[in-house]
N, C-alpha and C positions, 0 to 999 in steps of 0.2 A: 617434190620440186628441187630440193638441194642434190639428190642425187641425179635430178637429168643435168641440175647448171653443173655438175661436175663434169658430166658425161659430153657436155658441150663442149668445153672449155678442155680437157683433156685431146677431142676428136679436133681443135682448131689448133693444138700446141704441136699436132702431131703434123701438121700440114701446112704449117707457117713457122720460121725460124724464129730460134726468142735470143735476142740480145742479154748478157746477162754484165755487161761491163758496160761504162762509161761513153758515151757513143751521141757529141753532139750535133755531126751533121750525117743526112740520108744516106745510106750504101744504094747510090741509083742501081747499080747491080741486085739489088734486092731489095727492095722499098718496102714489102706489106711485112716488114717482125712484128711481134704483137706486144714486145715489153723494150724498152729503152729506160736503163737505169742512170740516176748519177748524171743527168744534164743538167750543164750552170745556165741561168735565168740573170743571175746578174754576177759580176766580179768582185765585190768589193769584199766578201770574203767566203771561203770555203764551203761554210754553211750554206750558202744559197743555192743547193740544189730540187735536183725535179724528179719524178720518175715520169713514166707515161706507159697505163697496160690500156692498149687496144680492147673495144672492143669483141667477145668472141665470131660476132658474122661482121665484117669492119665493110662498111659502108663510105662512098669518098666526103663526107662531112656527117661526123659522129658528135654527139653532144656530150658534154663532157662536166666529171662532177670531180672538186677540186677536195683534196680531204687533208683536214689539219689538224695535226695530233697535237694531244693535251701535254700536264705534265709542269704546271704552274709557273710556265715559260723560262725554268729554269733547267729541266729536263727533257728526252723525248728525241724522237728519232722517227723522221719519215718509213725506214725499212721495219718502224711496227704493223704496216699495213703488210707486209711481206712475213713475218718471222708468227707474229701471233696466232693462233690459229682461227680464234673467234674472227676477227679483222681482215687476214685471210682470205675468209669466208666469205665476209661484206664485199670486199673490192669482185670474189669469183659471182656473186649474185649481181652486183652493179655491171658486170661484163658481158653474162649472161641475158639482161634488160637491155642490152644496144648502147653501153657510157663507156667513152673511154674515162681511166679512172688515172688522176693525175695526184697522189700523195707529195707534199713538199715542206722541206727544211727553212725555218728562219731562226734567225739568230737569237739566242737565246740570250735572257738577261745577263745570264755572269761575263756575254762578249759586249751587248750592247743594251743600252737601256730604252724605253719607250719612246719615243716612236719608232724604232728601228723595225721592231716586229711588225707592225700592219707596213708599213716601209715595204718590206718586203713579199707581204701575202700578195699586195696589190703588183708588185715587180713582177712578181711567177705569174700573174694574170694576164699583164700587159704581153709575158714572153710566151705566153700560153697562144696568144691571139697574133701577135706579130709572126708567131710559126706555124699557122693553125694548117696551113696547107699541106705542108710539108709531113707532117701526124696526122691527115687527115680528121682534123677538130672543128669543128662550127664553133666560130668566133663568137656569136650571138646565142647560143646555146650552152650557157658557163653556169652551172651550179657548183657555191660552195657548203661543204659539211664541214664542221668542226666539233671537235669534244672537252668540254672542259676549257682549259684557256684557248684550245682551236676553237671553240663554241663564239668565246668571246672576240677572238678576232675574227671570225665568221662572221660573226653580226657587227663586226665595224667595218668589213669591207662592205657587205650590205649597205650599209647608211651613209656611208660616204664618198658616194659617187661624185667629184667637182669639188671634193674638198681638200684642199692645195696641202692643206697644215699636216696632214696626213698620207702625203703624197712625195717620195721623191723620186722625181723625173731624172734624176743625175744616176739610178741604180741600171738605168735601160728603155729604151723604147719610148722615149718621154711625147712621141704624139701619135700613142696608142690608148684608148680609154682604157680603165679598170674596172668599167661596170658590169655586173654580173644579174643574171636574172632570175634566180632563187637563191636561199639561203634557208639550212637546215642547222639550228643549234643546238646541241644535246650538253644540259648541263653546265653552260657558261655561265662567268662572273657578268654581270654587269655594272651594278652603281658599288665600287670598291667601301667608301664611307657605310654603309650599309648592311654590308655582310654580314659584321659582328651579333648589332642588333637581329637580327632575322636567324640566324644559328639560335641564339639564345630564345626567341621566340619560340622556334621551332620545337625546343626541348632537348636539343643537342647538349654531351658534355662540357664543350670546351670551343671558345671562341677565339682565334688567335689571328683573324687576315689581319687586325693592325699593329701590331707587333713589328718591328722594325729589321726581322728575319723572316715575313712571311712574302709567299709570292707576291702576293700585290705590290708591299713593300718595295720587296729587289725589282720588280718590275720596273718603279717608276723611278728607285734609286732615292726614295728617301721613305720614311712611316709613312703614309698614305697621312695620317690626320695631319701632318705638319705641311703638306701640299695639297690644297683641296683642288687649286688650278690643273694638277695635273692630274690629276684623278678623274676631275670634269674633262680632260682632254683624251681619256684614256677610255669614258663611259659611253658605248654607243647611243643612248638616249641624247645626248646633245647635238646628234648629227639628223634627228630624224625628219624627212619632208616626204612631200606626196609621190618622190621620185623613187623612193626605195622599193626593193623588188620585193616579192612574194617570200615570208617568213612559214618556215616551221620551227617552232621551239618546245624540248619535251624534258623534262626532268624528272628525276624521282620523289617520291613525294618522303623518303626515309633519308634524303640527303645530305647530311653532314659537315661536307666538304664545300660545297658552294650548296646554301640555301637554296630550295625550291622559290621562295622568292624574289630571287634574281631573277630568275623568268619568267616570272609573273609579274615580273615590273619591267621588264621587256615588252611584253605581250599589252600590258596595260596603255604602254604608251605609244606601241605602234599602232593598235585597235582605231582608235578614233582618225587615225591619217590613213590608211590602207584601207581599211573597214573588216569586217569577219570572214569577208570571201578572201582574203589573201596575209588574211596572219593566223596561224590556230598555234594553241597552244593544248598539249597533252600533259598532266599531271601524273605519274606513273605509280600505281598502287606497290608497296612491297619492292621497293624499288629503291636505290641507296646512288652513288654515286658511281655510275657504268654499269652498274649487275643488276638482278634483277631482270625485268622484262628488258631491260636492254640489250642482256643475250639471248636475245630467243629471236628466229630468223623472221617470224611476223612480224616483232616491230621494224625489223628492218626492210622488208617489203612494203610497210607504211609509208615510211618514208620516200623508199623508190615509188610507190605509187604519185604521193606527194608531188614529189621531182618531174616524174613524170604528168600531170597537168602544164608545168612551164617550160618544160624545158623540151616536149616533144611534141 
């Protein structure tokens, strides 16, 4: 399988031109490239960029899956989906399945503190869909994946679809929706008060999200315990209603870094609002915080299988 998606993906590189610089409006002299890097989604600062890889047989409306890199929102870079090779791999498999594959940059807490981040996921969505024609994207066909703290803004664009507090319309496109109709979370934070407990639980050495130098912390810009208000502003369990889209969330069950039961208290409380045909939740054996069966190309045809019930 990986070596025909390579084989696909090489035979479409070879026969369609790939952009490989900054390129935010169409070359009507040449409209089908199949990669557009370094497109701004919004102004208000640097960081807010997009990329966009075609799908490899591109179709005039492709469904498209939105990927948000981890990195405890204080590091991290969209061209990991480009430069890593595991990652790589995921966006030439998601290409080779018929997605265009949209990696994107939000500001990171040392520039901006919370809400800036989902501020922005939902901005790149709105700019996803306000130009859908133009990239050939189906507006209505929008999955997003995230990992780690993309995990956790993943599942806060998921849940708050209409929720204003969480929404700035001043970043772009402000009478374009943000709602998205899958959501895949690998490994994300959820209830920030909680992590500690649940590490310790779990049998881990060392418990430090509240710590007033840990991501959570800088996230919200003060110790998480000394703000519980924002922390509940920060938790996607506060947003969730019968409007939210189809969940998948998987963890390792050797996790360290963000407890396994952060997504199991995810999954706990989406359960009874969605019901079990539309939230699953995988536990992953021997499986740590990204490694694990998380490199290995099955799990990641899970997921696209996953994707593939909502979004095709």
């Amino acid at each position: 399988m990986k070596k025909m998606n390579t084989i696909l993906l090489i035979l479409a590189l070879l026969n369609l031109q790939c952009n490989t610089e900054a390129d935010p409006e169409i070359d009507q002299e040449n409209p089908f490239r199949m990669e557009y890097f370094n497109l701004a989604y919004a102004s208000e600062s640097n960081t807010q960029k997009l990329d966009i890889y075609l799908p490899v047989m591109v179709l005039e409306k492709n469904p498209v899956v939105v990927l948000i890199h981890g990195g405890a929102w204080r590091v991290g870079d969209k061209s990991n989906f480009r430069t890593n090779a595991r990652w790589s791999e995921v966006v030439d498999t998601l290409r080779s399945r018929g997605y265009a594959v949209v990696p994107i940059n939000y500001r990171l807490s040392g520039e901006a503190k919370f809400p800036a981040q989902i501020y922005d996921v939902k901005a790149s969505i709105r700019w996803i869909k306000a130009n859908a024609e133009n990239y050939k994207i189906d507006s209505e066909r929008i999955g997003v994946w995230g990992q780690s703290a993309g995990g956790h803004l993943a599942a806060l664009a998921g849940v708050s679809e209409n929720i204003e507090v969480l929404e700035d319309f001043a970043q772009g496109n402000e009478n374009v929706s943000s709602s998205i109709q899958a959501v895949v979370d690998w490994y994300g934070p959820t209830d920030f008060l909680k992590m500690d407990s649940m590490t310790i639980a779990q049998g881990c050495a060392t418990a430090n999200h509240s710590l007033a130098n840990s991501g959570e912390s800088e996230l919200i810009g003060f110790p998480i315990e000394s703000r519980s208000d924002l922390v509940a502003l920060a938790n996607p369990i506060t947003y969730i209603t019968e409007v939210c889209p189809p969940f998948l969330i998987e963890h390792g069950l050797n996790d360290c870094t963000v407890p396994f039961g952060q997504g199991q208290l995810l999954y706990e409380s989406l359960l009874p609002v969605l019901g079990s045909e539309h939230v699953k939740l995988n536990l992953l054996q021997n499986s740590g915080h990204g490694n694990g069966l998380f490199t290995e190309i099955a799990t990641v045809e899970n997921v696209i299988d996953f994707l593939d019930a909502y979004l095709k």
